[in-house]
N, C-alpha and C positions, 0 to 999 in steps of 0.2 A: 565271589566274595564269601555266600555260605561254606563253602569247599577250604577257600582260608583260612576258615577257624578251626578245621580239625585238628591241626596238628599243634595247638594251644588247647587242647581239652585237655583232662586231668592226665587219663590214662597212656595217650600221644606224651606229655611232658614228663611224667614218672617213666616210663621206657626211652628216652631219649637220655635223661638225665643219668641214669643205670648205665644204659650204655658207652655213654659217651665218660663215666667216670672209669667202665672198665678199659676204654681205650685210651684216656688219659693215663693208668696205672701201668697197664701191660701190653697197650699194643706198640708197635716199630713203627707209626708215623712220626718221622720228624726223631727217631731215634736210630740209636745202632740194631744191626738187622742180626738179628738168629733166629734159627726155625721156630724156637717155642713164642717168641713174640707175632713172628710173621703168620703161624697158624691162628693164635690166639687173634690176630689182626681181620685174618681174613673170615674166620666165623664169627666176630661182631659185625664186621662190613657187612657179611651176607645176611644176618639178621636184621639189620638196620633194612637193605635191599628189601629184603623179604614184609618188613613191618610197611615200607613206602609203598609196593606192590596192594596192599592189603586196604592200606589208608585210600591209595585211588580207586581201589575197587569200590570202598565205600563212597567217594565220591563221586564217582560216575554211576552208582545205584542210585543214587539221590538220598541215600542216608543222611542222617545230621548226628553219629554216632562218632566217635575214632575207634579203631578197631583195639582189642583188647590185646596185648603183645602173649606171646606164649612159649613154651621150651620147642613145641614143635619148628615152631620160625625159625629155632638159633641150627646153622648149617644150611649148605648149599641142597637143602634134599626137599623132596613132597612140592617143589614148585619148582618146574624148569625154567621159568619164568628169569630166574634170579641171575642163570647163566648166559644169558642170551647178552644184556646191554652191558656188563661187565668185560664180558670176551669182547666184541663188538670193541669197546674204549681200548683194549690191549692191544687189540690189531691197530687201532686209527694211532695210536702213539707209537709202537713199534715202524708203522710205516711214517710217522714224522721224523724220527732218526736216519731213516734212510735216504731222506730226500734234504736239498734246500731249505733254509728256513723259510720264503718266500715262497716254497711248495708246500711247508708243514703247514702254513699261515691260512693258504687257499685247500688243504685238507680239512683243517679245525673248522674252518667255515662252511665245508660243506656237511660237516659233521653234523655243527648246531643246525643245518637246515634240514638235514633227516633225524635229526633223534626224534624230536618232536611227536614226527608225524610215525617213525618207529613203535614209540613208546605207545602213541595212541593204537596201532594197530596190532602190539601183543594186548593191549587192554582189551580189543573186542573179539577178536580171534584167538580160537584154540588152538592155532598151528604155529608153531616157533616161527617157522620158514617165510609168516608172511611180513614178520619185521624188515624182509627185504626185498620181499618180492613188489616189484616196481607196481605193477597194476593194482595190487592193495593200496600201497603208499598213494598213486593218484586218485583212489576213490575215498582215501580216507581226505590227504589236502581238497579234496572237493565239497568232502562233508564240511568240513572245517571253516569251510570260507573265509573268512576276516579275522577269525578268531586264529586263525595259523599263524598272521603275523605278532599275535601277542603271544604266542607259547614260543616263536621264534626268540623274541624281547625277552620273556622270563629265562629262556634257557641262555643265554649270552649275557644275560644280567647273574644266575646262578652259578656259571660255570666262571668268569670273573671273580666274583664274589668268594667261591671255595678257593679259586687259584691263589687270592690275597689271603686270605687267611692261614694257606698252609705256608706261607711264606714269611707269617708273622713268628719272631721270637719269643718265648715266653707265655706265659697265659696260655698253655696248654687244655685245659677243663674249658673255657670259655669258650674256646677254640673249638675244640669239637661240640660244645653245645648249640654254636652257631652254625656248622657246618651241616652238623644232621637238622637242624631246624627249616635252614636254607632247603635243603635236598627235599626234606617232607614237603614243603609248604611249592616248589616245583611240582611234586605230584600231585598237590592237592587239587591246583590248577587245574594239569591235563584232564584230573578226573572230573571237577567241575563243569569242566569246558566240553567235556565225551557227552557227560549228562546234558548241556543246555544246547548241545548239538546234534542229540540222540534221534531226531526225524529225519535229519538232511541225512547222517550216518549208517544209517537202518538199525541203529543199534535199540536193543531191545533191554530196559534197566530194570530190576528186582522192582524198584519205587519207583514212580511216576507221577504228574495229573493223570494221562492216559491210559496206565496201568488202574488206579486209585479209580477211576472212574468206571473203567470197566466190571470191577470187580465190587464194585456199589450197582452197576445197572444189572448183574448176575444175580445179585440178592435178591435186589426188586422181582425178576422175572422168575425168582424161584418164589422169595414170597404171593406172587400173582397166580402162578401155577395153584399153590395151595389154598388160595382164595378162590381160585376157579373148581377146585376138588371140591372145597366145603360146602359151596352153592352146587355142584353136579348131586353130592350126595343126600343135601337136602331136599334137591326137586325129589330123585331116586325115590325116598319114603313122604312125598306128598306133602316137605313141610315148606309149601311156595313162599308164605310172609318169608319164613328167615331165607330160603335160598334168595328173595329179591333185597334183602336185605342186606344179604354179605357184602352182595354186588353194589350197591346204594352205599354202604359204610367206604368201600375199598377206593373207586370213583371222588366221594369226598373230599377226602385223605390224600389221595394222591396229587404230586405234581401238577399241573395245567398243561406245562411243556409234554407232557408225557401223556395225556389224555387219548389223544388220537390215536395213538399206538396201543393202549389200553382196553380201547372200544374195538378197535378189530379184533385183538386177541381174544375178547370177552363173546362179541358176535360170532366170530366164525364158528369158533366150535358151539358153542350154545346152538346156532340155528342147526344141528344135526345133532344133537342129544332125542334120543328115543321118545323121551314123554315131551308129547307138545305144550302141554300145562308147564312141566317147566321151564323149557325153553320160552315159552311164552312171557310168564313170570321175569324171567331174567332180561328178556328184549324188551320189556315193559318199562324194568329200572333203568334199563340205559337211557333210554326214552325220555323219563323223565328227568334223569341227571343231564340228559344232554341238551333239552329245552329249560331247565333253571339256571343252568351257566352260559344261554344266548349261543351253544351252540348247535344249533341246528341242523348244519352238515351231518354230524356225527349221530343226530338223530333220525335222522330221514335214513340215514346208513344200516342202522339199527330197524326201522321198520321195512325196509325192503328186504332187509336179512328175512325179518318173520314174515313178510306176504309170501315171498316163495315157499316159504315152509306151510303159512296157514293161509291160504287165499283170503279168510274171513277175519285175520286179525284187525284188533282196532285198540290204541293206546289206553291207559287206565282211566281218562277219564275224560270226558263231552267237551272238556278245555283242552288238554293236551292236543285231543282230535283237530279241532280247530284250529291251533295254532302249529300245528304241524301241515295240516293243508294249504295252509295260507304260506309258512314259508316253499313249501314244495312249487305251490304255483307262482310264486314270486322269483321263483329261482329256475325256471321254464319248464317245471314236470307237471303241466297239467292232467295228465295219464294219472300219474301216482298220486296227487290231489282228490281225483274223483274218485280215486278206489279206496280212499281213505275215507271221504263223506259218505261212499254208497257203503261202505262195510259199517259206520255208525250208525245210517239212518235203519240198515238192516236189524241191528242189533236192537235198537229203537225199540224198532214195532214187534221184535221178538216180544219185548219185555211186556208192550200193554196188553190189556185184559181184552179176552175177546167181548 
């Protein structure tokens, strides 16, 4: 339904309207034929072709744009695209002359059941040839699923729809303003349909959620990186408060969803940075960020990083200790429980006076 509104945005309705006035003045539909109307005829069709091509591009991008029309679009050129479903309709009617009308009947109909799936598979593929290559066609009706029998319905309801109108007398201008509106608002569809279908399809669109989301958790992991630099380079010259700080501000700030993945990234490499003070410093803040938000896994993760590194480490402070030993042994690592107590009690008696 987003994808329906393109072709009623401004820039979609002023190129339709242009169009469709110069085909009313000079083209030979529905007139007497001579080459300069039929040329003139068929470089607006291919314009119009070429502006529909562009409009499902953007709707199957997941844009909410109509594409801007240009001199480039006017002529069969810069998009082969335009020649493919045009020729394609010239054969299926030349070969309905040849045959029965009750053969032309079961042509037309097998028409409306490949164009469809035609049309969607020059939209994803760069290869002309695969508009008819069987094995594309069943992988794209497969992406398609349910939705094939509604682009079936649009196209049998569209192609009706043109047939009456070019059969109506009079009201020429109206006439083509509906027919190219009809034709757009067919592509807008397929294009919609490519996009909300774009998993099952493998199709890969400019915009997405899945694109959009990737391209937000690239930031985060580049902002993280630079977070992680700023803290490296303050351990680097001794300045531990702000290196555990960065880490402590970043941790905060962030997500919750995203924590756990946060703390390994921040551990792993920390626990083999050169200076043990700051490596130390920074397993310290995870530490305590990871016992103030109740999660404790992620901190016990955090001091096993720095015992292998510091056999003697021990959390910032006589409470962290404790309540990191007590979740350790509550969670069956008695081991790592007592090398927690033994490493505080040691620290301890460092400090009293002989």
């Amino acid at each position: 339904m987003r994808a329906l509104l393109l072709p009623f945005q401004l820039t979609s309705l002023l190129f339709v309207a242009f169009n469709a006035v110069l085909l009313a003045m000079f083209g030979s539909l529905g007139r007497s034929i001579d080459p300069a109307s039929i040329l003139l005829t068929y470089l607006l069709l291919s314009w119009l072709n070429k502006y529909a091509f562009a409009l499902l591009d953007e709707a199957a991008n997941g844009r909410s744009q109509a594409p801007v029309a240009s001199v480039e679009m006017l002529g069969p050129f810069n998009d082969a695209r335009v020649w493919v479903h045009p020729a394609l309709a010239g054969g299926v009617w030349l070969l309905t002359t040849l045959v029965s009308p009750a053969q032309g009947v079961a042509i037309l109909a097998v028409a409306a059941l490949l164009w469809p799936l035609s049309l969607a598979a020059l939209a994803i593929s760069p290869r002309m040839i695969d508009t008819l290559n069987p094995l594309v066609l069943w992988q794209v009706l497969r992406g398609l699923g349910g939705r094939y029998g509604l682009l079936v319905l649009a196209t049998v309801c569209t192609g009706l729809a043109i047939s009456l109108l070019l059969n109506v007398q009079g009201w020429v201008l109206p006439r083509h303003l509906a027919m190219e509106l009809l034709l757009l608002c067919f592509y807008a569809v397929v294009g919609g349909t490519l996009h909300q279908r774009r998993n099952a399809l493998g199709f890969d669109p400019h915009q997405s959620p899945e694109r959009e989301a990737h391209r937000i958790e690239q930031d985060r992991l580049q902002q993280r990186q630079s977070m992680l630099d700023e803290a490296y380079t303050a351990g680097k010259v001794r300045d531990l408060p702000r290196a555990a700080a960065v880490i402590s501000r970043w941790l905060a700030d962030e997500d919750p969803a995203c924590l756990a993945r946060d703390v390994e990234a921040i551990v792993t490499p920390a626990a083999h940075w050169p200076d043990e003070r700051a490596a130390c410093a920074v397993l310290r803040a995870v530490i305590s960020h990871g016992l103030r938000v109740k999660q404790g896994t992620l901190a016990l993760r955090a001091a096993e990083a720095a015992l292998q590194r510091m056999p003697g480490f021990t959390p910032s402070t006589a409470a962290e200790t404790l309540a990191l030993a007590e979740f350790a042994q509550h969670t069956g690592r008695p081991r790592l429980a007592q090398t927690l107590r033994d490493n505080a009690g040691a620290q301890k008696r460092q400090r009293e006076p002989i």
